[in-house]
C-alpha positions as CSV (number, residue, x, y, z in Angstrom):
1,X,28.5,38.8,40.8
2,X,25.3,39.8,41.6
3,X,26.1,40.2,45.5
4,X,29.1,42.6,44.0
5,X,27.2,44.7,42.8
6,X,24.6,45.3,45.8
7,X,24.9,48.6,47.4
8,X,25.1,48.6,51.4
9,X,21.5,48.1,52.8
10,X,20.8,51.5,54.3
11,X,19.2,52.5,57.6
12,X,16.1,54.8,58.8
13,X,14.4,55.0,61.7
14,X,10.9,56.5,62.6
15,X,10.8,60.1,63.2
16,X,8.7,60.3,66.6
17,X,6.6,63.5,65.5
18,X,4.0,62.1,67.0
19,X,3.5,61.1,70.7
20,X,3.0,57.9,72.1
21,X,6.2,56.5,70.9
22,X,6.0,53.5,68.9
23,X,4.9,50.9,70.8
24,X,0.9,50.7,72.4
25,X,2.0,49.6,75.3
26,X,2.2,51.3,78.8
27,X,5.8,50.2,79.3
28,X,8.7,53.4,79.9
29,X,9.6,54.7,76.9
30,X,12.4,57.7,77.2
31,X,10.9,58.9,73.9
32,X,9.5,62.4,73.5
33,X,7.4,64.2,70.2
34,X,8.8,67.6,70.6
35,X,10.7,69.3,68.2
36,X,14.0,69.7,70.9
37,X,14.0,66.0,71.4
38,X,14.1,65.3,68.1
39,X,16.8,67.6,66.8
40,X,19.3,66.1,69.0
41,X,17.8,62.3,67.9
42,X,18.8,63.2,63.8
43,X,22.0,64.6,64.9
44,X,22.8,61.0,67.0
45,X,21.3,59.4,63.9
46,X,23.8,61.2,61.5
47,X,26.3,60.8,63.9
48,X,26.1,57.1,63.8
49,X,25.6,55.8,60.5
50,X,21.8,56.5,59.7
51,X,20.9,57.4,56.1
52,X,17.0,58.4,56.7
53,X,14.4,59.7,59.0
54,X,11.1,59.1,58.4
55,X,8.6,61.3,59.7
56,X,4.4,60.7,60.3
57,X,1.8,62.1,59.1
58,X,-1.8,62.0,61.4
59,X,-4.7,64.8,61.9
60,X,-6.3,63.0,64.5
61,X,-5.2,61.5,68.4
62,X,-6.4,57.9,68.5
63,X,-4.0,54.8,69.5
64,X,-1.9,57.4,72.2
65,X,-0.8,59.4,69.6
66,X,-2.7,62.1,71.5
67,X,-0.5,65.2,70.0
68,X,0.9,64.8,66.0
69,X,3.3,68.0,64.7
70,X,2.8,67.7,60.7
71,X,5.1,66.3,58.7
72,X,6.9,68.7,56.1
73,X,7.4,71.5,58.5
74,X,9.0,69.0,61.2
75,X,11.0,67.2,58.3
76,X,11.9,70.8,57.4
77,X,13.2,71.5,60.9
78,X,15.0,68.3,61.0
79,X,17.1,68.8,57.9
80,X,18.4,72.4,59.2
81,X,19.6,70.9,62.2
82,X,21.7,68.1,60.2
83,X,24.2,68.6,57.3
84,X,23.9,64.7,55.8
85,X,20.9,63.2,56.9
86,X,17.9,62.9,54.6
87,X,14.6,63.4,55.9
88,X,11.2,61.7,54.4
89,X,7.9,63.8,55.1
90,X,4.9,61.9,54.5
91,X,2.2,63.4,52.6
92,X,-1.3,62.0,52.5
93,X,-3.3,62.4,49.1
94,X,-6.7,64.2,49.9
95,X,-5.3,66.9,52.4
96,X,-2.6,67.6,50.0
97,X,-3.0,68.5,46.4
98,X,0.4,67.6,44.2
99,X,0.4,71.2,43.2
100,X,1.1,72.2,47.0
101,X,3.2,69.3,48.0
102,X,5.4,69.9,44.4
103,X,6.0,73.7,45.3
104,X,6.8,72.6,49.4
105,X,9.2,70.2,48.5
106,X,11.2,71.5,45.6
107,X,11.1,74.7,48.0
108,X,12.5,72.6,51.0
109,X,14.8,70.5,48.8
110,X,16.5,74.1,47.6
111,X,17.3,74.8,51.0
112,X,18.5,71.3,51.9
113,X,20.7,70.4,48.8
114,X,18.4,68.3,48.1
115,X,18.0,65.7,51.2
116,X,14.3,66.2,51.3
117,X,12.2,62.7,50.2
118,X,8.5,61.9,50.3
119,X,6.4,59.0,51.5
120,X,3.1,58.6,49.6
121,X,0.8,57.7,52.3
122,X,-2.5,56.4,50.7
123,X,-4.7,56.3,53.6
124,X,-5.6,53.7,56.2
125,X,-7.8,55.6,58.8
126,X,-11.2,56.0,57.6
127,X,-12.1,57.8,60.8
128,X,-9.3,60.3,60.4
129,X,-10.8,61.1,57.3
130,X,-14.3,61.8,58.3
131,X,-13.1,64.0,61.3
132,X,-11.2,66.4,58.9
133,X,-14.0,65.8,55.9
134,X,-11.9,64.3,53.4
135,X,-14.4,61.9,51.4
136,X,-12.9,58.0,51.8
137,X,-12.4,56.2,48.3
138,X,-12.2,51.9,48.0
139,X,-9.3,50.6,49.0
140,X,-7.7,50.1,45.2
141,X,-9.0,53.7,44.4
142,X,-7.3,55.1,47.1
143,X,-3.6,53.5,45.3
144,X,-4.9,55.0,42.2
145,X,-4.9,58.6,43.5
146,X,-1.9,58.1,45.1
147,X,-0.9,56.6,41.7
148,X,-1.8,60.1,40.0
149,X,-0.1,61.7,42.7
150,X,2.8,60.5,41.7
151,X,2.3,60.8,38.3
152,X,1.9,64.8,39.3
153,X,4.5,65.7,41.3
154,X,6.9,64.0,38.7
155,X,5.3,66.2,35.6
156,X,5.5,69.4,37.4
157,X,9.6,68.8,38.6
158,X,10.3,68.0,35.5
159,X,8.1,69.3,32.5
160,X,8.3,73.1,31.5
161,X,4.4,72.5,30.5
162,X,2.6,70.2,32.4
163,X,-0.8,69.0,31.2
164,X,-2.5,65.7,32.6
165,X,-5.7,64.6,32.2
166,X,-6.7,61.9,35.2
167,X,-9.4,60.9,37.2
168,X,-8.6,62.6,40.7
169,X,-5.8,65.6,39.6
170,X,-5.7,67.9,36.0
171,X,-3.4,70.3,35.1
172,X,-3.2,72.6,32.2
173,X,0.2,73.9,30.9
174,X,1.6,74.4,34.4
175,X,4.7,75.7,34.5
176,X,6.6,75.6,38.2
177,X,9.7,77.0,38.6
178,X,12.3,76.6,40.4
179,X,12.5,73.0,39.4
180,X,14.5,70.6,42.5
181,X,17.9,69.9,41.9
182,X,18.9,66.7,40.9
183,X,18.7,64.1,41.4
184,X,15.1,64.8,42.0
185,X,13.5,63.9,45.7
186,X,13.4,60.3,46.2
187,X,9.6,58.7,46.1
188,X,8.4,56.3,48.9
189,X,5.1,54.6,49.6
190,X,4.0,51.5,51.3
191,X,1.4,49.1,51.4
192,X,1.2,44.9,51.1
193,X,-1.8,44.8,49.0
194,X,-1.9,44.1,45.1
195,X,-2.8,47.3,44.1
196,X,-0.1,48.4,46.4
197,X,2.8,46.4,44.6
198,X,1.7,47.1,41.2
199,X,1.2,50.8,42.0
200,X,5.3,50.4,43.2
201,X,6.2,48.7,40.1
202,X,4.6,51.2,37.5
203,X,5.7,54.5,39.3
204,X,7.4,54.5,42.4
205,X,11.4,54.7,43.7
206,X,11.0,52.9,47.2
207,X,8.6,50.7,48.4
208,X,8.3,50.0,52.5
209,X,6.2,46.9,53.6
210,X,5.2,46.4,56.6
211,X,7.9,43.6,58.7
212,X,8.3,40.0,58.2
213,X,10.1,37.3,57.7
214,X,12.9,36.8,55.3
215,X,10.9,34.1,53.2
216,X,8.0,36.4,53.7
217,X,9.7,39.8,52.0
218,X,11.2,37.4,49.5
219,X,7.6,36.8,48.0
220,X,6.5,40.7,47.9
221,X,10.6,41.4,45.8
222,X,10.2,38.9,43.9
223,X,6.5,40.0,42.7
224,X,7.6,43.5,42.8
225,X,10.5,43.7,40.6
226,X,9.1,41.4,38.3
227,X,6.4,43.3,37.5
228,X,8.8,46.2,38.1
229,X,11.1,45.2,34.9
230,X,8.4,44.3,32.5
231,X,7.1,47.8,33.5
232,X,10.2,49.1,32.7
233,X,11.2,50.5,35.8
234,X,13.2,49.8,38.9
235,X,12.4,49.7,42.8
236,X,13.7,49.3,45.7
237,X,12.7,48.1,48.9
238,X,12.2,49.0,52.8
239,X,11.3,46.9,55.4
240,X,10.1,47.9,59.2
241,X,11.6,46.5,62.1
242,X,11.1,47.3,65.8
243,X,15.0,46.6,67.2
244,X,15.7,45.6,70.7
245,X,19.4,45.4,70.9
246,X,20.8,44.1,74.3
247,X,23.9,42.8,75.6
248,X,22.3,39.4,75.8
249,X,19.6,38.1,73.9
250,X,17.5,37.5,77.5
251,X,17.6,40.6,78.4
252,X,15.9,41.6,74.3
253,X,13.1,39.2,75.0
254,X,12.6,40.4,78.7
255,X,11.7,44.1,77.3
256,X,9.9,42.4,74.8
257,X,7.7,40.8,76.7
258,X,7.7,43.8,78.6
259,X,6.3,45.9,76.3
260,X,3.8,42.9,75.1
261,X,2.6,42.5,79.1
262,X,2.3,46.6,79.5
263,X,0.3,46.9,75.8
264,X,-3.5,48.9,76.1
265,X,-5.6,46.2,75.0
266,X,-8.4,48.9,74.3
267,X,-6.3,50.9,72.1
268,X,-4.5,47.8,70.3
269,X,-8.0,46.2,69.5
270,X,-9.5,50.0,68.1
271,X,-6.0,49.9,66.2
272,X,-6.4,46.1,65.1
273,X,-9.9,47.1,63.3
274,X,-9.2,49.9,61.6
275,X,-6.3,48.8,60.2
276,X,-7.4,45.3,59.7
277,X,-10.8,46.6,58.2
278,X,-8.1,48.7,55.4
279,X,-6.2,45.6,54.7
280,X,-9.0,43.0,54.0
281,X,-10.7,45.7,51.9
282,X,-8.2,45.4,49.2
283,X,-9.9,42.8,46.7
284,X,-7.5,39.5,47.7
285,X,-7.8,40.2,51.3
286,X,-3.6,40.8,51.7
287,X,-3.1,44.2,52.1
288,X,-1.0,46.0,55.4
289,X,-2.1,44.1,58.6
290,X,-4.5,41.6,57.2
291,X,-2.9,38.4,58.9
292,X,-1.3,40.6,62.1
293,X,-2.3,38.9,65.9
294,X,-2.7,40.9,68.6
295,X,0.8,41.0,69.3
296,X,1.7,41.8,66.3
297,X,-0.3,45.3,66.6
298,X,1.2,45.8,69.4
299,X,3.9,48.0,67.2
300,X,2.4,49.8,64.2
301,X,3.6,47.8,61.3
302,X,4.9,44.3,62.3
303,X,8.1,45.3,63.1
304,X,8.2,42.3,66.0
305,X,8.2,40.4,63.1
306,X,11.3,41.2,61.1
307,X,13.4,39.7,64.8
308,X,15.8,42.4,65.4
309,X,15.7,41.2,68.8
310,X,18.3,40.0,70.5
311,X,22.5,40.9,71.0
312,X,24.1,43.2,68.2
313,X,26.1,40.0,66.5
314,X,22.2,38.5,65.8
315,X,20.3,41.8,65.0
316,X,23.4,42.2,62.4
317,X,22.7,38.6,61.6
318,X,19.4,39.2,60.6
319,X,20.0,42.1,58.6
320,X,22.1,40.6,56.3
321,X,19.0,37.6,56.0
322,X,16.7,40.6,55.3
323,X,18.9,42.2,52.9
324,X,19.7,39.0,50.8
325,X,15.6,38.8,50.9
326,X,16.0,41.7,48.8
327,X,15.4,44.6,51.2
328,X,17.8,47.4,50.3
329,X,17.0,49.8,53.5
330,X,15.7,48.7,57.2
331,X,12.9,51.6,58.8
332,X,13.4,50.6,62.7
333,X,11.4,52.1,65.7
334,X,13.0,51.8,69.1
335,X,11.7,51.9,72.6
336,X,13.8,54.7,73.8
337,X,15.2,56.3,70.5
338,X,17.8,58.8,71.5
339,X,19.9,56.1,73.2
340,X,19.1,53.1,71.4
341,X,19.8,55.0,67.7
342,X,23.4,55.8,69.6
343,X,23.8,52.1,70.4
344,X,22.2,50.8,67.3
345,X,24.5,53.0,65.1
346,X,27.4,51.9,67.3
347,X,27.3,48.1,68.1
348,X,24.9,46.5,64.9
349,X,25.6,48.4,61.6
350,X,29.7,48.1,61.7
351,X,28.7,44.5,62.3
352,X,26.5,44.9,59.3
353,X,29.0,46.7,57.6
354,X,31.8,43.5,58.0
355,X,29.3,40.8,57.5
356,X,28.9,42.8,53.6
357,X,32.6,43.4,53.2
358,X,32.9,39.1,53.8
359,X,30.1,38.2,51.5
360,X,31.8,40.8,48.7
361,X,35.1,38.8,49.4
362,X,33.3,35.6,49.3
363,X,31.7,36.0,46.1
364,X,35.1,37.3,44.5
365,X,36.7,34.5,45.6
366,X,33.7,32.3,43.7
367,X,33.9,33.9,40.6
């Protein structure tokens, strides 16, 4: 009954604000950061059965991400060029105070009938911070600002008087008004770590790990909402995935190892120790990127790893073994997004769509 109840798993793809693309590799990629490119890219996204955009947040170039637009005002720009699409800006807890980012977004959400959604981003980049002189906390105190963050933005959308006491943010009978429509904007954050995954079970509406496998994500749910329900709250779950979707599954792997062959090892390897550095730094040594090889880095977070690679009939396969991990949504970079969102949208998620429909039937029939 269980499988009944399950909503489709939903679909978002990376919002390339940011240049470079989303691969470190010097392979082709027909992907551009400017503000044209992407209009048209979340209209063919709406267009074709995508639920979410996700957009980036970086102050500094480092990895080819030589030029970065910021987040809210390009999510902003996104949602007024789409009617149905909902947009995630990512906000980063040091440059942003929850007093600003509350006002922005209930502001933005107004205009939007409410499509606007925010991704906590608790920091990974200790050299981004230094450039922009935004003092670096521990790795667990990092999720518990963002956990107060949180905690903030909630308060002032939804509390006439808002008064909290905590270690990074304090407010004193603040009053903002207006307040977003409801349902109020959806929370993300991500992470792998355990401060990570408890901070998503106390507080948070979405959770995006980095990719895997099926068995893999199964572990991090099955933690997760665990902790989740004794918490008294609920979660859900995103997963990343870098799709490759070709007529035939030799022709995937070819542009995979394409892109692999073509990767800057200079700018993988300054990648692979700042991120590896933040991951081992949480206290059991597990958070984002702690275990990821070489290729593995190669895109941002591990999406080689979830195996959307391959003809649409095994991409939708694999869905459908991601979703029954327990992922409710799929976050997916592309090589050359305008076209391969169009082909994604029309060749793998109506297969996804029939391979649910069969496993409702199936179930009804069990019961």
């Amino acid at each position: 009954m269980s499988q009944i109840k399950r909503e489709p798993v939903k679909f978002a793809y990376w919002v390339p604000n940011v240049s470079g693309g989303l691969v470190i590799s010097n392979i082709e990629q027909r992907t551009s950061w400017d503000i044209d490119y992407n209009r048209k890219l979340a209209q063919i996204a709406e267009a074709n059965g995508f639920d979410y955009a996700l957009s980036q947040i970086r102050f500094t170039a480092g990895y080819g991400a030589d030029n970065q637009h910021e987040s809210v005002s390009f999510s902003h720009a996104l949602l007024a060029a789409t009617t149905k699409l909902k947009v995630i800006a990512a906000l980063l807890p040091g440059p942003w105070n929850p007093a600003l980012a509350a006002k922005q977004i209930a502001t933005i959400n107004h205009l939007t009938n409410g499509r606007v959604a925010v991704n906590i981003v608790s920091g990974w980049f200790r050299g981004e911070f230094a450039a922009i002189g935004e003092h670096w906390l521990d790795h667990d105190e990092r999720y518990r600002r963002s956990e107060e963050f949180i905690r903030a933005l909630r308060g002032i959308w939804t509390e006439d008087s808002f008064t909290f006491k905590g270690d990074f943010y304090r407010f004193n009978e603040y009053s903002m008004k207006p307040k977003p429509i409801d349902p109020l904007p959806e929370i993300f954050q991500g992470g792998s770590s355990r401060a990570a995954r408890d901070m998503a079970a106390r507080v948070s509406d979405w959770y995006f790990t980095n990719g895997n496998t099926p068995a893999e994500i199964r572990k991090q749910v099955d933690d997760i909402r665990a902790k989740a329900v004794a918490n008294g709250h609920s979660v859900k779950i995103g997963v990343n995935a870098f799709a490759i979707a070709r007529d035939t599954e030799a022709e995937a792997r070819t542009v995979l190892d394409e892109i692999i062959a073509k990767a800057n090892p200079e700018a993988v390897q300054g990648f692979a120790d700042q991120v590896k550095n933040a991951g081992k730094a949480s206290p059991e040594g597990e958070g984002n990127w702690a275990k990821s090889s070489f290729e593995d880095l190669v895109q941002y977070n591990d999406g080689f790893r979830s195996n959307l690679i391959g003809t649409p009939e095994q991409i939708a396969e694999r869905v459908i073994d991601l979703k029954n991990a327990g992922a409710d949504l799929i976050l997916l970079g592309f090589l050359h997004f305008q076209e391969e969102v169009e082909f994604f949208g029309k060749h793998v998620i109506p297969l996804v769509r029939k391979l649910e429909e069969a496993e409702t039937v199936t179930a009804v029939a069990a019961e």
